[in-house]
N, C-alpha and C positions, 0 to 999 in steps of 0.2 A: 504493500500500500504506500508505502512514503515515497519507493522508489517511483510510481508514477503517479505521484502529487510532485515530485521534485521535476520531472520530464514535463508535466502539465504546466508548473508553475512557469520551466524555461519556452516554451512553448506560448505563452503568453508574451513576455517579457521580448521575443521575438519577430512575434506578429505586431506588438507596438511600435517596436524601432523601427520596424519595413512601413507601418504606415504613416510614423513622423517622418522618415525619411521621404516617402513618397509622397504628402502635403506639403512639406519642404521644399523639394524642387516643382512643384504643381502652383505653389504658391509664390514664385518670385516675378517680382512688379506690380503684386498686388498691395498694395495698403498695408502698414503696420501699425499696429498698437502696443504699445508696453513690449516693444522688443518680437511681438510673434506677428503674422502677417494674419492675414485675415482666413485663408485656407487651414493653421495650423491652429488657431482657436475657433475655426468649427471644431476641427477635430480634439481639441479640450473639452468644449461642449459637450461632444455625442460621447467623450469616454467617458467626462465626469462623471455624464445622467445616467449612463449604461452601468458603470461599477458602482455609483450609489444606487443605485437599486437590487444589483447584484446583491449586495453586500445584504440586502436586508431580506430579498430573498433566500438567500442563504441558511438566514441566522434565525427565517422562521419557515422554512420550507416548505415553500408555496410558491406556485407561478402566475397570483391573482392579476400582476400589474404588467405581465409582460410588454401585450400589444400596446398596452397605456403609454408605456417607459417609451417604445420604438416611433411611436408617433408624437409626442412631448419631444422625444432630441430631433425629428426629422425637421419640427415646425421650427423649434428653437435655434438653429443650424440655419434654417431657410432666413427667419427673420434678424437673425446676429450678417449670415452673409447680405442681405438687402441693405438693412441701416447703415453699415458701416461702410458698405462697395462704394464707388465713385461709378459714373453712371457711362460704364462701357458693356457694347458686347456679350464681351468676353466674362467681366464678372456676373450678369447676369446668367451666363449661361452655369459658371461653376456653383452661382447662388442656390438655381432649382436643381 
């Protein structure tokens, strides 16, 4: 058991760097706020909302809030990339 809790945990920790890395480069020329562009704080966003929910499903196991949680970060993702885009295109199009 720990040995793949400790595989699951690298496996995590792995698929994060590949997707900061990939909003990373997805995200240059876009707008920055406090150091992150606008691409890599969606993707704060959609992880914050996903692992604080995780975390609470978790800890009373149950998947009451799933679809809730997946559409709350989709809107919030939508409405953080709109307010803060500059009003090209191209943001537009990474917004929806």
């Amino acid at each position: 058991m720990r040995k793949s809790a400790l595989k699951a945990g690298l496996a995590i920790l792995l698929m994060a760097m590949i997707a900061f890395l990939i909003s990373g480069l997805a995200g240059q020329g876009l707008p920055t706020y406090g150091g992150l562009n606008l691409a890599l704080w969606s993707l704060v966003i959609a992880f914050g909302l996903q692992w604080l929910m995780f975390v609470h499903a978790y800890l009373c196991q149950a998947e009451r809030f799933y679809d809730l949680t997946g559409a709350v970060s989709n809107i919030a993702v939508v409405v953080l990339s709109l307010s803060l885009s500059t009003e090209t295109a191209r943001n537009y199009l990474l917004a929806s």
